[in-house]
Legacy VTK file of the C-alpha trace (Angstrom):
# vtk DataFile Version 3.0
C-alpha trace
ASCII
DATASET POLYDATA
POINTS 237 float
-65.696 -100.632 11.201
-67.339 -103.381 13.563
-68.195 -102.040 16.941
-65.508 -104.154 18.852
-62.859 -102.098 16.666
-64.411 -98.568 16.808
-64.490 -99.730 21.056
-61.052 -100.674 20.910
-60.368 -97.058 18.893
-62.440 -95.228 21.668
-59.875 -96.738 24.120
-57.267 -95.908 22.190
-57.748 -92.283 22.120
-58.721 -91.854 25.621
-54.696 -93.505 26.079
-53.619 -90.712 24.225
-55.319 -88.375 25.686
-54.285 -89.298 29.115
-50.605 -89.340 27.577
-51.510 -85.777 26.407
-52.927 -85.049 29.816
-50.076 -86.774 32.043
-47.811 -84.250 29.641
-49.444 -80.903 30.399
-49.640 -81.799 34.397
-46.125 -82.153 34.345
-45.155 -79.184 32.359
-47.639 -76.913 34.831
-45.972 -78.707 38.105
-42.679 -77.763 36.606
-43.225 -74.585 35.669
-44.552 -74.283 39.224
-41.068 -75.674 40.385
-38.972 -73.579 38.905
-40.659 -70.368 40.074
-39.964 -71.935 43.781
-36.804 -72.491 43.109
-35.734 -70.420 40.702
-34.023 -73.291 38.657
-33.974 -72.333 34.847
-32.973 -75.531 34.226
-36.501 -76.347 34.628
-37.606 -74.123 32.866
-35.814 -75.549 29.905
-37.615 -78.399 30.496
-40.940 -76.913 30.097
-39.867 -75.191 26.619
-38.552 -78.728 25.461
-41.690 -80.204 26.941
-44.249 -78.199 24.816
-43.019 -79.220 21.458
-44.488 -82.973 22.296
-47.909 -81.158 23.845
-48.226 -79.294 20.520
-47.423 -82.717 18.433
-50.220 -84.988 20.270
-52.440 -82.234 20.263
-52.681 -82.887 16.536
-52.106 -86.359 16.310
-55.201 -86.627 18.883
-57.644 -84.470 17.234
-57.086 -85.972 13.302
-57.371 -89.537 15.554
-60.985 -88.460 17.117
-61.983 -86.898 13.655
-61.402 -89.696 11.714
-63.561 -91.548 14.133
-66.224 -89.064 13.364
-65.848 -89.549 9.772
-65.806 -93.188 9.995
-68.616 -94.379 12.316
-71.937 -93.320 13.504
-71.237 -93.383 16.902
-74.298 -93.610 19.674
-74.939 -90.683 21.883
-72.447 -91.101 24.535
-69.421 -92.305 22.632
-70.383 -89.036 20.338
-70.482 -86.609 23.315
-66.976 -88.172 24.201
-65.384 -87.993 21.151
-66.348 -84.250 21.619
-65.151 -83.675 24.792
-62.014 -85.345 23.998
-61.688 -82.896 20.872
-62.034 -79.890 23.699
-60.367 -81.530 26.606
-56.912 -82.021 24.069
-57.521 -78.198 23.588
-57.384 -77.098 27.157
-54.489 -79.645 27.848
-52.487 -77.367 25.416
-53.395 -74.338 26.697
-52.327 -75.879 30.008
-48.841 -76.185 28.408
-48.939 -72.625 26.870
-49.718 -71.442 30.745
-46.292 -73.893 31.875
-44.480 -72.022 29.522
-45.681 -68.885 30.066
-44.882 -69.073 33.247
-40.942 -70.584 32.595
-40.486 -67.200 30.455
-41.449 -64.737 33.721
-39.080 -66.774 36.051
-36.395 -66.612 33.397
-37.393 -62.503 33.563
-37.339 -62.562 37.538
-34.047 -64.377 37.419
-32.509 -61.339 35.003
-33.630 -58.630 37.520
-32.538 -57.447 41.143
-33.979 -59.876 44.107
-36.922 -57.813 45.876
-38.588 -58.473 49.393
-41.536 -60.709 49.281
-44.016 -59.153 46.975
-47.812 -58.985 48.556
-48.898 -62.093 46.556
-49.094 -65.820 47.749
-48.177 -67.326 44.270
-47.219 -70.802 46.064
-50.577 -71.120 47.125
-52.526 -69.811 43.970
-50.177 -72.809 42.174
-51.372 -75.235 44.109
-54.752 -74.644 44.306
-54.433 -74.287 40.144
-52.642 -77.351 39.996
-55.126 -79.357 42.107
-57.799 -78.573 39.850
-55.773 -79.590 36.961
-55.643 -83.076 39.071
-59.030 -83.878 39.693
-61.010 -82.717 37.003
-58.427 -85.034 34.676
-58.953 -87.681 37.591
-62.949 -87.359 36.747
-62.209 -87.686 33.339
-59.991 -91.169 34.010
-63.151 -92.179 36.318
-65.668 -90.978 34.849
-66.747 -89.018 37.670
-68.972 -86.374 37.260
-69.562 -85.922 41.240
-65.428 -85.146 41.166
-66.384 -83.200 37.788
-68.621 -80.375 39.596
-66.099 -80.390 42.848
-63.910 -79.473 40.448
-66.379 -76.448 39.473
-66.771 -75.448 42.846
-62.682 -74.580 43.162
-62.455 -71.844 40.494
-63.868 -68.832 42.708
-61.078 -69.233 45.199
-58.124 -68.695 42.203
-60.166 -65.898 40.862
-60.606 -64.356 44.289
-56.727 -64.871 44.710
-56.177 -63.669 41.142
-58.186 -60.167 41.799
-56.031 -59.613 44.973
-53.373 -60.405 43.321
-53.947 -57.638 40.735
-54.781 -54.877 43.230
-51.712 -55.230 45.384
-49.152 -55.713 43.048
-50.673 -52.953 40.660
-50.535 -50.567 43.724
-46.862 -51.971 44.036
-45.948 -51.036 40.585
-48.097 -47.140 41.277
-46.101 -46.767 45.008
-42.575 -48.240 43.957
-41.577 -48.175 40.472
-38.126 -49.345 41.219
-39.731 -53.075 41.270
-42.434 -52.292 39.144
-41.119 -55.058 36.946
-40.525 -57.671 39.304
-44.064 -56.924 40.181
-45.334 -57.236 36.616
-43.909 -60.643 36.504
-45.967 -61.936 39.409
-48.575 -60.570 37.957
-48.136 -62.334 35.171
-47.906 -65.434 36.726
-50.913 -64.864 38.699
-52.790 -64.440 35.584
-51.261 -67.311 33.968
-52.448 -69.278 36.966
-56.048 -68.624 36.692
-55.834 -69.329 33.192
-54.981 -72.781 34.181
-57.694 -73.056 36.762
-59.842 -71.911 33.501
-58.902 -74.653 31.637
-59.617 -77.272 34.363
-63.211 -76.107 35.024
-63.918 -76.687 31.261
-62.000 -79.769 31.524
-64.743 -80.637 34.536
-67.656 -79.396 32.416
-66.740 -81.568 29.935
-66.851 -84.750 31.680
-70.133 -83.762 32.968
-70.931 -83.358 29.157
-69.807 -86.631 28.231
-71.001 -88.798 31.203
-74.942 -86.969 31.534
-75.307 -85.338 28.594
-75.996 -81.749 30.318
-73.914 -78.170 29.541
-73.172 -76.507 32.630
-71.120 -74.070 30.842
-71.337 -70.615 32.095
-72.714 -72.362 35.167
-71.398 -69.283 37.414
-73.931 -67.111 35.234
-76.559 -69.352 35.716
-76.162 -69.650 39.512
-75.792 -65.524 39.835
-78.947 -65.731 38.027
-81.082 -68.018 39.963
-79.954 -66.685 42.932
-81.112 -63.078 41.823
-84.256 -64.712 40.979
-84.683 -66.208 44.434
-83.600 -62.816 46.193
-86.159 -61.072 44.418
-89.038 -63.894 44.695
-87.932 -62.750 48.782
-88.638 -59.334 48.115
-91.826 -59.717 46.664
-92.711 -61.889 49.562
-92.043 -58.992 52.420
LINES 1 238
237 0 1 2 3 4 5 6 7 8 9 10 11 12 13 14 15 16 17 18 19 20 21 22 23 24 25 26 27 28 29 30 31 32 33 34 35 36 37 38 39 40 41 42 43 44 45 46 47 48 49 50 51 52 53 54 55 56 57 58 59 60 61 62 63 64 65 66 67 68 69 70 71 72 73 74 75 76 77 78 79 80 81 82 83 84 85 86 87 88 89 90 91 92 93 94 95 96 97 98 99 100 101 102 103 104 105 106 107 108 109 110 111 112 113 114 115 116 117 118 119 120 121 122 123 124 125 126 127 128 129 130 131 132 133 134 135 136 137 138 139 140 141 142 143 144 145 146 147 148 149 150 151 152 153 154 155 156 157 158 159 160 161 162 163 164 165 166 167 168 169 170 171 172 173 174 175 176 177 178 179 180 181 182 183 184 185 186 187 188 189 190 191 192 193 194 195 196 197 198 199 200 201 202 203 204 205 206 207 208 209 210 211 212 213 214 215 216 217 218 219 220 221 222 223 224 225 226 227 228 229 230 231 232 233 234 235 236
């Protein structure tokens, strides 16, 4: 393969991959919809949505391994072959979280209406969703500055995601008449920060393929060097 056809076949697959991507933002954003609105018809959409998702998903990876197989590709277009391999990955997880998310509104729709449960989910999905946004906007820009904003977001959904689990678990332990209407936004909740997951290794990926460095498990690392610098304090006084 000449170099001006394995380009054109890198260019190629990113298309897809943005196809791929454009797919699971819209199945999240729907999913999102329907819980607002409680539309199942939506929902339906998201079910129909994720047979496609799972389809490219394969198409897309047998496409970046036969480039693999085929050329020898330089350091760069390697790492981005890779991260395209992983990014595809989290884009269908991102689906699996969409329809995860149809199914519990489809449950919450069966059951009795309840007061407003102590959870913001509108503004957990957002947040989630945004995330989804940009760190697939530093991937079309090859921004790794947007990449590591992107990084920077996923405390706040797990901060929302642990309050979310200890006041609707002390819902389900007070009033076990809604206990499962409670369960269900948990549910979601935890399907949310799933999808906030997947965007932060989206993130770290384009910071992968752009400069070559892992900042995976950068949370770790960063409780870690700020231990380090606490105790270097200590030792100081």
């Amino acid at each position: 393969m000449t170099r001006i056809r394995f380009q054109q076949s890198l260019d190629q697959l990113k298309e897809n991959l943005l196809v791929m991507a454009g797919l699971a933002e819209q199945a999240i954003q729907r999913a999102i919809e329907a819980y607002r609105v409680r539309d199942l018809s939506i929902c339906d959409l998201v079910s129909r949505s994720e047979i496609a998702i799972n389809r490219l998903e394969r198409d897309i990876d047998q496409e970046a391994l036969d480039l693999l197989a085929m050329e020898q590709p330089t350091a760069i277009d390697l790492r981005f072959i890779l991260s395209v391999i992983k990014i595809n990955a989290d884009l269908e997880r991102v689906g699996d979280s969409a329809k995860s998310i149809s199914e519990r509104v489809r449950n919450i729709e069966q059951m009795a209406a309840v007061p407003d449960l102590p959870v913001d989910i509108p503004r957990m999905a957002a947040l989630s969703a945004e995330m989804v946004r940009k760190s697939l906007q530093s991937f079309i820009d090859a921004d790794p500055e947007l990449a590591r904003a992107v990084l920077m977001m996923d405390d706040a959904v797990d901060t929302m995601n642990r309050a979310a689990y200890k006041a609707l678990t002390k819902v389900m332990e007070e009033q076990s008449q809604i206990a499962p209407q409670a369960l269900n936004a948990l549910m979601i909740c935890r399907a949310l920060e799933r999808v906030a997951d997947h965007a932060t290794n989206i993130a770290e990926d384009v910071i992968f393929w752009i400069q070559g460095a892992d900042v995976r498990h950068h949370k770790s690392v960063m409780a870690q060097k700020k231990s380090a610098e606490s105790a270097g304090q200590i030792s100081q006084t």
